[in-house]
Backbone and ligand atoms as CSV (ligand in chain L), in Angstrom:
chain,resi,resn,atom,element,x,y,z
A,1,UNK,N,N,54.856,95.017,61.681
A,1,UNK,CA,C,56.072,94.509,62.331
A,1,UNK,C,C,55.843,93.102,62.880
A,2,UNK,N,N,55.918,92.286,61.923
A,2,UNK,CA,C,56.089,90.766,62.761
A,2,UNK,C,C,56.324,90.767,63.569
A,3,UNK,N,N,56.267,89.745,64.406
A,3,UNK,CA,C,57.474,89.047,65.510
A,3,UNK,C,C,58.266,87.932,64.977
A,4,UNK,N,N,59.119,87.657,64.893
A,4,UNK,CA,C,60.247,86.503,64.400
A,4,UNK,C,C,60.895,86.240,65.241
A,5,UNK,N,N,61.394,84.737,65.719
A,5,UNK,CA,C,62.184,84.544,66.425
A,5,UNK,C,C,63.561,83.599,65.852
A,6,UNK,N,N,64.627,84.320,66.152
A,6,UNK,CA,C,65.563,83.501,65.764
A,6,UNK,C,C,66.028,82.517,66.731
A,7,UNK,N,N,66.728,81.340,66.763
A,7,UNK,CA,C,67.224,80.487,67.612
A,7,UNK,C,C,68.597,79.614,67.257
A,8,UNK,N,N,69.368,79.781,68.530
A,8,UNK,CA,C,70.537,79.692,67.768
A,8,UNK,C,C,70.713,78.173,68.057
A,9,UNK,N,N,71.971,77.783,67.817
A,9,UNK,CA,C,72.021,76.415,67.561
A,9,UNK,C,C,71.867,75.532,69.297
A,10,UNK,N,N,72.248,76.795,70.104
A,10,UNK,CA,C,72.205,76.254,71.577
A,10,UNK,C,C,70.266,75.842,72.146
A,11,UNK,N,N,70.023,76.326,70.887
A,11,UNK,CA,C,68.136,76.125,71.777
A,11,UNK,C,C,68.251,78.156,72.117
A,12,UNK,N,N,68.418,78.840,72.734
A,12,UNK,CA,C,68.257,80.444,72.600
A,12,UNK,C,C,66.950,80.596,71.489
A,13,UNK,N,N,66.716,81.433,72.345
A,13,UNK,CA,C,65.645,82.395,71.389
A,13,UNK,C,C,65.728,83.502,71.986
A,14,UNK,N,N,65.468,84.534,70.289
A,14,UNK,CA,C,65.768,85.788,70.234
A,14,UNK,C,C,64.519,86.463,69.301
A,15,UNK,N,N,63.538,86.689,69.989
A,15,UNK,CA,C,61.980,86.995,69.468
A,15,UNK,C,C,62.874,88.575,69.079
A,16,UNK,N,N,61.893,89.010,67.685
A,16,UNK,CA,C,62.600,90.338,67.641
A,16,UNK,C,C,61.039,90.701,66.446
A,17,UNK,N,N,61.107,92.281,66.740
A,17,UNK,CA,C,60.197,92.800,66.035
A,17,UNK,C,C,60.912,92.958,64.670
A,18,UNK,N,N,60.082,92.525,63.366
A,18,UNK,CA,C,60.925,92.751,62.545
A,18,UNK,C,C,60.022,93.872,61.151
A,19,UNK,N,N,61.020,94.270,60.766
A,19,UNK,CA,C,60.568,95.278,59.822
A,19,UNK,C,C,60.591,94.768,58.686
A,20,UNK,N,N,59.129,95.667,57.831
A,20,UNK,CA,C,58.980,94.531,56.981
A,20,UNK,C,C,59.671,95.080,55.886
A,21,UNK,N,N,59.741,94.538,54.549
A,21,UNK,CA,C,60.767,94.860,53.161
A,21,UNK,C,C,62.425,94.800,53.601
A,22,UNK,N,N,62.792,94.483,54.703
A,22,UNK,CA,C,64.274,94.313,54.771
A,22,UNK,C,C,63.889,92.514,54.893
A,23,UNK,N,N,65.521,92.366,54.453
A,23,UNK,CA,C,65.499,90.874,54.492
A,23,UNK,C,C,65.572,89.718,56.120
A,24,UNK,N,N,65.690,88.699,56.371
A,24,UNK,CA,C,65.719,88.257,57.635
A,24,UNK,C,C,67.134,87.997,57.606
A,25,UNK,N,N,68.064,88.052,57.086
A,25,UNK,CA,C,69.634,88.829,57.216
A,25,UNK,C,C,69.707,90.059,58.185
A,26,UNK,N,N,69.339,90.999,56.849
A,26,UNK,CA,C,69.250,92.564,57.985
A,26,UNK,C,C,68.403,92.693,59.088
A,27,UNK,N,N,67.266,91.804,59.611
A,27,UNK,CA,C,67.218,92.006,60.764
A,27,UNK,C,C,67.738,91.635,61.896
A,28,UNK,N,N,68.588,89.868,61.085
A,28,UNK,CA,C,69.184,89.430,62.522
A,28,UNK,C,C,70.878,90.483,62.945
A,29,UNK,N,N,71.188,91.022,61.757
A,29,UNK,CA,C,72.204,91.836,62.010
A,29,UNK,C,C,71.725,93.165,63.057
A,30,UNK,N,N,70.593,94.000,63.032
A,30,UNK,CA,C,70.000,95.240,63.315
A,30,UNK,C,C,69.942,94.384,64.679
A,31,UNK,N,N,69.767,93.207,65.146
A,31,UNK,CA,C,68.949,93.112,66.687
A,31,UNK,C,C,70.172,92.119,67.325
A,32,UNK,N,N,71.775,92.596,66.517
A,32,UNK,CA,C,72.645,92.086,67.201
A,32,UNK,C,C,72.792,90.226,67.583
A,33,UNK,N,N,71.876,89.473,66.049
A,33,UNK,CA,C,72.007,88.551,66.890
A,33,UNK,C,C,73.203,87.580,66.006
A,34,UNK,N,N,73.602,86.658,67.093
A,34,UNK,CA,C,75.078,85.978,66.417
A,34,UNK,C,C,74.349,84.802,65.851
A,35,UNK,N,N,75.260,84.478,64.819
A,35,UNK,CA,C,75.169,83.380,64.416
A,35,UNK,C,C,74.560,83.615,62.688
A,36,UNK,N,N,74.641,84.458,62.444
A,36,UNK,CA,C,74.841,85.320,60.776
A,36,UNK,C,C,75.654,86.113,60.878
A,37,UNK,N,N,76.698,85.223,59.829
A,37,UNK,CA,C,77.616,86.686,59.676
A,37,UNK,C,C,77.541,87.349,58.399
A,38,UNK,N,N,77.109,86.750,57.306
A,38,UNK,CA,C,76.601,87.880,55.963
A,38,UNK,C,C,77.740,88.425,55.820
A,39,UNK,N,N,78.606,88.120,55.191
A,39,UNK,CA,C,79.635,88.286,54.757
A,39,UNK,C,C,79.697,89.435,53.825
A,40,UNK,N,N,78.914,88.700,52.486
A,40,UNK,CA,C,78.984,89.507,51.428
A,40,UNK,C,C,78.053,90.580,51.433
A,41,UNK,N,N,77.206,90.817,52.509
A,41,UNK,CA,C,76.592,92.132,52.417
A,41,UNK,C,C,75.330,91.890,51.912
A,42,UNK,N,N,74.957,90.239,51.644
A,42,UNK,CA,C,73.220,89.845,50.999
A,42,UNK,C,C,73.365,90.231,49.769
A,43,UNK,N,N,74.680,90.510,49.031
A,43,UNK,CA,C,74.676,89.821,47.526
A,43,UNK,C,C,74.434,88.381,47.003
A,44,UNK,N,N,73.953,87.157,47.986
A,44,UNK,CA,C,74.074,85.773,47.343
A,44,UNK,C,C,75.479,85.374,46.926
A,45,UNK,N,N,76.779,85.677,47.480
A,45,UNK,CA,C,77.826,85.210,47.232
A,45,UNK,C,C,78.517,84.622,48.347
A,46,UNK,N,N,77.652,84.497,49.355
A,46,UNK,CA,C,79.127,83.650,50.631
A,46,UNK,C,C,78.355,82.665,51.275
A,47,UNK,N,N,77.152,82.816,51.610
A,47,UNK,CA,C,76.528,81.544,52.158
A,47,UNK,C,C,76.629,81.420,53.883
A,48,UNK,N,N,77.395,82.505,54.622
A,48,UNK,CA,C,77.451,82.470,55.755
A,48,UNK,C,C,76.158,83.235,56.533
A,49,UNK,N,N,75.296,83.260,55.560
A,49,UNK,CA,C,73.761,83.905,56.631
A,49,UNK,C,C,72.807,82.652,56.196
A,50,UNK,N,N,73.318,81.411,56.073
A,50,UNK,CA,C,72.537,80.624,55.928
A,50,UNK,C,C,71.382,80.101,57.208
A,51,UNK,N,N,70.393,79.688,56.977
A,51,UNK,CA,C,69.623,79.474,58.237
A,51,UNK,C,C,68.280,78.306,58.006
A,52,UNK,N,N,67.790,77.939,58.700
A,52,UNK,CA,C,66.803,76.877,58.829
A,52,UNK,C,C,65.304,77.237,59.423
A,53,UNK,N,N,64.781,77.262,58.111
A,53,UNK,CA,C,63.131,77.997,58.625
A,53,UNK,C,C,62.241,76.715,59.094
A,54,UNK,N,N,61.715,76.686,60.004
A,54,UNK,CA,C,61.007,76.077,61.235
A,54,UNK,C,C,59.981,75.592,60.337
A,55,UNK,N,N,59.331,74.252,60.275
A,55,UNK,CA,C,57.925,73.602,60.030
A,55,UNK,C,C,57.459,73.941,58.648
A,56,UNK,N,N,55.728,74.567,58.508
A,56,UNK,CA,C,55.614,74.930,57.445
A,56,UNK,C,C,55.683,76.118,56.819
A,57,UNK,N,N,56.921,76.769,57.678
A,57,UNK,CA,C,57.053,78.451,57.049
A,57,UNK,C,C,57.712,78.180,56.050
A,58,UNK,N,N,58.669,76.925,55.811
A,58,UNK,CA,C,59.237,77.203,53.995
A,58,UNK,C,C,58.515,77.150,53.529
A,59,UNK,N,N,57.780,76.927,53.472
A,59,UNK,CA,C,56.370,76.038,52.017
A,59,UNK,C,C,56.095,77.250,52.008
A,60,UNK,N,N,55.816,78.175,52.748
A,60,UNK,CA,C,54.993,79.654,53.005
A,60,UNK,C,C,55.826,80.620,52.024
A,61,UNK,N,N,57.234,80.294,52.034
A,61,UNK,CA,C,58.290,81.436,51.498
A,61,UNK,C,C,58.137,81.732,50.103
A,62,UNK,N,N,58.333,82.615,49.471
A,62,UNK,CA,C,59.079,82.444,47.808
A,62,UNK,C,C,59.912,81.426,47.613
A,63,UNK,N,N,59.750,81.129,46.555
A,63,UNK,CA,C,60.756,79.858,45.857
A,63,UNK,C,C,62.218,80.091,45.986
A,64,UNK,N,N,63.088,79.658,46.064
A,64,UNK,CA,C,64.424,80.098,45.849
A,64,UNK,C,C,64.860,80.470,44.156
A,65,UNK,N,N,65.154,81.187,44.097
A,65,UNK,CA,C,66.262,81.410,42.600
A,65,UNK,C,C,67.534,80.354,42.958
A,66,UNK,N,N,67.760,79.864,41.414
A,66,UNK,CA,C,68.949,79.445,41.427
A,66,UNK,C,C,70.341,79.831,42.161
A,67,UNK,N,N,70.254,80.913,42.147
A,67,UNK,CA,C,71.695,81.399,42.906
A,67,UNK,C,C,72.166,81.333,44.298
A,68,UNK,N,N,70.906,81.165,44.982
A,68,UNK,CA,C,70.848,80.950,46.306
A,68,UNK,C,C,70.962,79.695,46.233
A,69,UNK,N,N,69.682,78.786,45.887
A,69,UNK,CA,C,70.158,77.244,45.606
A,69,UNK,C,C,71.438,77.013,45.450
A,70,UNK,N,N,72.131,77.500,44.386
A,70,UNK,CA,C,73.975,77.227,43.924
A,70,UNK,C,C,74.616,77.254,45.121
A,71,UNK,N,N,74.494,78.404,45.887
A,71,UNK,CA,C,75.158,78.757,46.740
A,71,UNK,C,C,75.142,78.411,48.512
A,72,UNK,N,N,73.979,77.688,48.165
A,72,UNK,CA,C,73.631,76.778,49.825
A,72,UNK,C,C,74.532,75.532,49.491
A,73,UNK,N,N,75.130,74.830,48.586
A,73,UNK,CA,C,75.798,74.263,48.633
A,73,UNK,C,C,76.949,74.421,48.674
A,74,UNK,N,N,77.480,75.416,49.328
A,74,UNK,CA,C,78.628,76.018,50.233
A,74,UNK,C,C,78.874,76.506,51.504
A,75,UNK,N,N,77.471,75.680,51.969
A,75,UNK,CA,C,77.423,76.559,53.176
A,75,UNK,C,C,78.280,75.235,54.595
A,76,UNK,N,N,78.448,76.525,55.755
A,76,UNK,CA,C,79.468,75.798,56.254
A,76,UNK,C,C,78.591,74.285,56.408
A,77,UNK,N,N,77.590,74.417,57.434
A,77,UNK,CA,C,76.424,73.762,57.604
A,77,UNK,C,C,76.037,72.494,57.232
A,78,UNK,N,N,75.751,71.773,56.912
A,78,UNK,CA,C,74.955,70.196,55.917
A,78,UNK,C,C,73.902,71.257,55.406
A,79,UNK,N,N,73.427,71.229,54.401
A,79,UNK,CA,C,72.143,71.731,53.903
A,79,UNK,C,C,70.785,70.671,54.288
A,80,UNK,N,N,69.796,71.359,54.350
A,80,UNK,CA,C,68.687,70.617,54.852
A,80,UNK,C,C,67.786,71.377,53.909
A,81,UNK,N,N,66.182,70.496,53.774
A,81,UNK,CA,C,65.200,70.510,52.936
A,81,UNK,C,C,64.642,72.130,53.785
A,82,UNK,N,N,65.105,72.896,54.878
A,82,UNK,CA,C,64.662,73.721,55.344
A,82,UNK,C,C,65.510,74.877,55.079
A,83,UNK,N,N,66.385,74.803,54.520
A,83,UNK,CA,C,68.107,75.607,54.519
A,83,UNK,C,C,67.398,76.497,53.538
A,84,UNK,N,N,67.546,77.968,54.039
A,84,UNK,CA,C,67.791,79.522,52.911
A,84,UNK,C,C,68.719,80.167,53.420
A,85,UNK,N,N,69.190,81.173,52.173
A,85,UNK,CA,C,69.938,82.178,52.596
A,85,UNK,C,C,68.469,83.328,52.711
A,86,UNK,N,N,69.378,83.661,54.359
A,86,UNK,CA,C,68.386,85.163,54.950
A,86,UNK,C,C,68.498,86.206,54.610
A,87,UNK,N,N,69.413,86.618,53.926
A,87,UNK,CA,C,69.426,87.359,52.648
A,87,UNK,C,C,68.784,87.656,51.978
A,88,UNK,N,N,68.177,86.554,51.226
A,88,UNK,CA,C,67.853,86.255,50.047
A,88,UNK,C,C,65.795,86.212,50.263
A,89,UNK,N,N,65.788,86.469,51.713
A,89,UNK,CA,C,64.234,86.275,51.672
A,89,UNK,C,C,63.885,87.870,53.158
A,90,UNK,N,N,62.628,88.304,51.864
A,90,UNK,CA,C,62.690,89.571,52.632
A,90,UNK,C,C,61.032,89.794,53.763
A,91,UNK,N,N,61.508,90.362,54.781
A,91,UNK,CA,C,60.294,90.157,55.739
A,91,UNK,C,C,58.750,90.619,55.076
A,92,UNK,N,N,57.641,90.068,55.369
A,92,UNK,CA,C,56.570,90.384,55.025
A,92,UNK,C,C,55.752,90.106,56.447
A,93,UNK,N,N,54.446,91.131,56.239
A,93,UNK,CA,C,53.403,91.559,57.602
A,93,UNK,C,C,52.553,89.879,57.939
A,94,UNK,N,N,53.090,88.704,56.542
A,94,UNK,CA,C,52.578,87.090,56.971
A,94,UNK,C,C,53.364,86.802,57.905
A,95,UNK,N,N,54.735,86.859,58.216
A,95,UNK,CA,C,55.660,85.982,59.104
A,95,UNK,C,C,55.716,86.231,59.985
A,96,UNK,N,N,54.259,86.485,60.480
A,96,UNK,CA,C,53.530,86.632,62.083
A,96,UNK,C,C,54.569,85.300,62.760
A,97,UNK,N,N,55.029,85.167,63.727
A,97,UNK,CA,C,55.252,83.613,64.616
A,97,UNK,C,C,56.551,82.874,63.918
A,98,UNK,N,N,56.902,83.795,62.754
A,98,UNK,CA,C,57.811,82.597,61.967
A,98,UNK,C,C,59.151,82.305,63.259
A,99,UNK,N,N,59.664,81.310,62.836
A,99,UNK,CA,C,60.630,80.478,63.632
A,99,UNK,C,C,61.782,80.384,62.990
A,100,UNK,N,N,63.197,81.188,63.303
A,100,UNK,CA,C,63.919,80.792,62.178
A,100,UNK,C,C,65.698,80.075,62.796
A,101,UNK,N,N,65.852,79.640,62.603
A,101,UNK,CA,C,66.735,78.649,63.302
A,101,UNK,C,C,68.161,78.605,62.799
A,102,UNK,N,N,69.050,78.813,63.702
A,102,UNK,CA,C,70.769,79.463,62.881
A,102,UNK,C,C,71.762,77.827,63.305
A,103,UNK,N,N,72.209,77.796,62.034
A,103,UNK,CA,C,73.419,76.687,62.197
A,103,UNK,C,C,74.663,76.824,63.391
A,104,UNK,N,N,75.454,75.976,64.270
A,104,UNK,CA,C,76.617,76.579,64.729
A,104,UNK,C,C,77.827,77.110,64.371
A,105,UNK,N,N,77.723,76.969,62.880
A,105,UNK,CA,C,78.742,77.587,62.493
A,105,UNK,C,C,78.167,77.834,60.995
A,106,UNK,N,N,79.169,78.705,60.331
A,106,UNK,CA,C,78.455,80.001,59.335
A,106,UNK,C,C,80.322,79.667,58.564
A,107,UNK,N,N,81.131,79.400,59.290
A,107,UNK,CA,C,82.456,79.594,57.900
A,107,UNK,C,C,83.095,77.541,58.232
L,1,FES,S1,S,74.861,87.450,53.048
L,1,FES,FE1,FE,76.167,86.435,51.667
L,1,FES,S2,S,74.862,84.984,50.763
L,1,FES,FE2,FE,73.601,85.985,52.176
């Protein structure tokens, strides 16, 4: 069970134990936190659980698939060299400390 902390666009942090093989979507939904709304349920079709992974935890992540790529360019957000869908990336027992950082708006 990692620890992950999400942070919302105000500076907040929301350290949360996270379980691993679900995505960092379903956990920020499970620990109630705002600022993902996951629309489509983490099919890769809406772009509103978009989020901004902290320093060198992207480099750390899986690559993106195209579809996510396609689809960050819909997000409400500006896209940044840090921008995934949380969806689209699922927790593992590495993302000890990860940092993950939510846009102010999602539509
Ligand atoms: S929940 Fe819709 S793209 Fe991630």
């Amino acid at each position: 069970m990692p620890k992950i902390t999400y942070v919302d666009a105000d500076g907040t942090e929301h350290p949360v134990d996270a379980k691993t093989g679900v995505s960092l979507m379903e956990t920020a939904i499970a620990n109630n936190i705002d600022g993902i709304e996951a629309e489509c349920g983490g099919s890769c079709m809406c772009a509103t659980c978009h989020c901004f992974i902290e320093g060198d935890w992207s480099a750390k992540l899986p690559a993106m698939e195209s579809e996510e790529d396609e689809m960050l360019g819909f997000a409400a957000e500006e896209r940044r060299d840090s921008s995934r869908l949380s969806c689209q990336i699922k927790v593992t027992d590495d993302m000890e400390g990860m940092v993950v950082h939510l846009p102010a708006e999602q539509n």
